[in-house]
N, C-alpha and C positions, 0 to 999 in steps of 0.2 A: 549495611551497604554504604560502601562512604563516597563512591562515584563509580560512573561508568561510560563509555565510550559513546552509546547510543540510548536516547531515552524513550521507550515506546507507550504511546498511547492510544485505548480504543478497548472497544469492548473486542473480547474473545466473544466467538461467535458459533452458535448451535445450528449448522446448516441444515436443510434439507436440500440433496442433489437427484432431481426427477429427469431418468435417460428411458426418453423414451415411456413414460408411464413408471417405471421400475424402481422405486425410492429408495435413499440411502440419507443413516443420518452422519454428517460430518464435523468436527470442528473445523470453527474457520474464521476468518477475520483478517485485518492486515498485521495485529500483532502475533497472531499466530504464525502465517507464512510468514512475515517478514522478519520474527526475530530469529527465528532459526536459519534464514538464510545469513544475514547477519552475523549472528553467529560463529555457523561453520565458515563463515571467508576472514573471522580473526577478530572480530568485535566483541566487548562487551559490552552485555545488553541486558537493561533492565524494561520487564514491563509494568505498567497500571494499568489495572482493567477491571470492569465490574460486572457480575454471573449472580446466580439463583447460587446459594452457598451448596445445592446437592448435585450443582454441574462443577463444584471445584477440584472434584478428581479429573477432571480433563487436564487441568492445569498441568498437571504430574507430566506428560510427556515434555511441556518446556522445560521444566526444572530436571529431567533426568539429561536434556539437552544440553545443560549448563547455563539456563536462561534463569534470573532474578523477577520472581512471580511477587508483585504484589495486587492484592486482589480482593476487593469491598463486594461484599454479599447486596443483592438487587430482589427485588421481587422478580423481575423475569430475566431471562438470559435475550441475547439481541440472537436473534436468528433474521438468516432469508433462506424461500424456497428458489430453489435457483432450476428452471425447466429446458432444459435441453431436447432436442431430437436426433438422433445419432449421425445422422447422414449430414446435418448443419451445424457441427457442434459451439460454433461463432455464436448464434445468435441464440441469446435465453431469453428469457423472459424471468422477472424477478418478483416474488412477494415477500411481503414483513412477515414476520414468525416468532416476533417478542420485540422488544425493548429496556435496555438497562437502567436508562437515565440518564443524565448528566453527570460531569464532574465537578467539582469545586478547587479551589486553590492550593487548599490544606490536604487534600490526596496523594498530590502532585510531590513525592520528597525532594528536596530542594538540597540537591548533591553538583556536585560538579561533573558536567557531562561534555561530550562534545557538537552535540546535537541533540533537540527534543524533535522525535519524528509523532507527527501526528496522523493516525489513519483510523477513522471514524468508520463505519461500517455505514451509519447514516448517519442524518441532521439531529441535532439535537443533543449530541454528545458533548460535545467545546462550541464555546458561545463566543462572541468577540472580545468580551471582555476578558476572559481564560486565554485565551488566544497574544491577548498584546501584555498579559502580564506575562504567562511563558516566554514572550519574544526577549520580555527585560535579562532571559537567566543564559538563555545560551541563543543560537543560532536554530531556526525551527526550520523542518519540514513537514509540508503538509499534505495528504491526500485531498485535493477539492471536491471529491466523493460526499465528504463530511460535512458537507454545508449545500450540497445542488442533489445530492440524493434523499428526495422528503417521505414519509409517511403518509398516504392517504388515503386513509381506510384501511382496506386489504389490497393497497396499492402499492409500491414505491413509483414517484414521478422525479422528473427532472422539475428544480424548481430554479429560477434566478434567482443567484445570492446578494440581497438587496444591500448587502455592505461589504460588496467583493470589492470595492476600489479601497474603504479600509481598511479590512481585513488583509489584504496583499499585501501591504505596507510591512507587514509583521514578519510576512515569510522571506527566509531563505533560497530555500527550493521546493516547486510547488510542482507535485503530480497531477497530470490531466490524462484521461486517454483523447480520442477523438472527437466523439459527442461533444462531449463535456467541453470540450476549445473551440467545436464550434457552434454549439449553443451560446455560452459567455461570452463570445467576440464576434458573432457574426461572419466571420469567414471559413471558410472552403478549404481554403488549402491554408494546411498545418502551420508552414514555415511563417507565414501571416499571420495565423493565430497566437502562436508562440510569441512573438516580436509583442504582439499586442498584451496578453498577460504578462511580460517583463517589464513593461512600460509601467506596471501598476506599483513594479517594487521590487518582484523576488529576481535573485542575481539569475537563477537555472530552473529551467523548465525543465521539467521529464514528461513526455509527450507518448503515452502507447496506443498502438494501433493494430491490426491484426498481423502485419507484414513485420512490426518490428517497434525498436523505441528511435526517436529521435529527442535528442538533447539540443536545447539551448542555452548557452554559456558565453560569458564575455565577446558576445555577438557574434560569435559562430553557430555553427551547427554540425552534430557531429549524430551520425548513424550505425544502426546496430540491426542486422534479419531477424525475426523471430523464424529458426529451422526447424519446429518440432515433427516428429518422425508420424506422433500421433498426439491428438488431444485429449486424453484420456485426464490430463491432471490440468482441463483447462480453469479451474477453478481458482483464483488466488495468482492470476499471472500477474496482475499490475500490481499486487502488494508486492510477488517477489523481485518484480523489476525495479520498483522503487526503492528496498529498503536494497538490494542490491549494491545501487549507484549510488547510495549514501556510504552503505559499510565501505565500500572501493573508494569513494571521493575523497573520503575524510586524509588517505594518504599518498592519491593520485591525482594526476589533471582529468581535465572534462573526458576525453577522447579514452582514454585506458580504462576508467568507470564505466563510462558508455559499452564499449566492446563486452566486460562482464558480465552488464546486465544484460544484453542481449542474448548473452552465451548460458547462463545459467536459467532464464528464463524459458529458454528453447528445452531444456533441458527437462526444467522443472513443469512444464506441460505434457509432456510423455508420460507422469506418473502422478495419480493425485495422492494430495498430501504436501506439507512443505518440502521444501529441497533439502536433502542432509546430504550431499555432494554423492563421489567423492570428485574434490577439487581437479582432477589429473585429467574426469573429462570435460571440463571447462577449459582445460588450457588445451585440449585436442581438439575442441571445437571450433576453437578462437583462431588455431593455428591453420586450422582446414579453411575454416572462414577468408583467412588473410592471404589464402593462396587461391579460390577459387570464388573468391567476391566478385 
């Protein structure tokens, strides 16, 4: 591999999804959805990730995708159980189900990329110091999942990231959904929250909520519906929104990016599993959107 357009990082992910009591095991994580959304919109994409070496035939469906699998054997694979009830399918409830470990420097191949997108499944995966070395090779983005999502016990909690003002320094474009912005800032309404984690560093926010994504970028704000028909594939929405508006960014403005991710993501909730298009109803949707916004 001697470069690539997106560089992804994070444990692949051994989920369990409980609807209703009824259990299903999935893969999942944000380099899973996100590099095959990625992908399919014209990116090359490489991932690192680290699994139990007898979960690395999951890997096989990236690599048949056209995705760049590099992948260091762990004692345990990262899972969460993720519990739903059909009638609420918004609100789960989350527990741990393994852990991989951390990363080191020397994992990381040091290619010419045009972005290092970082999506941690949880804490504990990229530490600050991996963090401000990656910032040195390309432009990062990062899921703030990865550092406010903790371990405790048979819990996952929100935790304050005690070096989110230096941590921020390093990122480019930093994903939040709602919690998450306003846990860390203290405000209410998004548009506020947003302003205030820019303050910290990164150029663009990607902001998801159940109605939709808003973006902040060069002091605008720019929006996008989440329309899904049904939630069936609510699993993996904020990774596919985010690596979305990176794979669109990288050759569009904020506003054009934005509109995608929101189109593809609406999309890619109707169906679990990542997004493998096809592209024709993203442009139908976008189009419907633009007429009946």
């Amino acid at each position: 591999m001697k470069s690539c357009d997106i560089l992804m990082l994070g444990h692949f992910a051994k989920d369990e999804i409980i609807v209703d009591g009824v259990s299903e095991v999935a893969s999942g994580g944000g380099v899973y959805f996100g590099s095959v959304a990625a992908h399919r919109l014209g990116q090359d994409v490489a991932v690192v990730t680290r699994l139990r070496e007898e979960d690395f035939p999951r890997l096989e469906e990236l690599r048949r995708a056209g995705i760049e699998v590099i992948a260091y054997p762990s004692d345990q694979t990262s899972g969460i159980a993720n519990f739903y009830a059909s009638e609420n399918m918004e609100t789960r409830i989350c527990k741990p189900i393994g852990f991989a470990g951390a990363y080191t420097l020397d994992q990381i191949p040091n290619i010419p990329c045009k972005v290092i997108l970082i999506t941690p499944l949880m804490a504990g995966e990229v530490d600050l110091t991996l963090l401000k070395q990656l910032a040195q090779r390309a432009p990062l983005g990062m899921d703030v999942q990865g550092f406010v999502r903790v371990r405790d016990g048979d819990d996952l909690i929100f935790k304050m990231w005690d070096d989110m003002a230096e941590g921020l320094k390093s990122i480019t474009y930093l994903k939040v959904d709602h919690a998450e912005a306003q846990h860390l800032t203290g405000e209410i309404d998004i548009d506020k929250a947003a302003r205030k984690l820019a303050s910290y560093g990164p150029k663009e926010i990607v902001l998801t909520q159940t109605s939709g994504v808003t973006v902040f970028a060069n002091g605008q704000f720019y929006q996008a519906p989440f329309t899904p028909r049904s939630l069936a594939g609510r699993t993996g929405r904020g990774d596919t929104c985010f690596s979305t508006y990176i794979a669109m960014r990288l050759n569009n403005d904020p506003a054009i990016a934005t509109a995608w991710a929101g189109a593809v993501t609406s999309i890619k909730q109707e169906t679990p599993g990542p997004w493998y298009g096809p592209i024709e109803d993203v442009r139908a949707l976008m189009h419907h959107n633009m007429h009946h916004g």
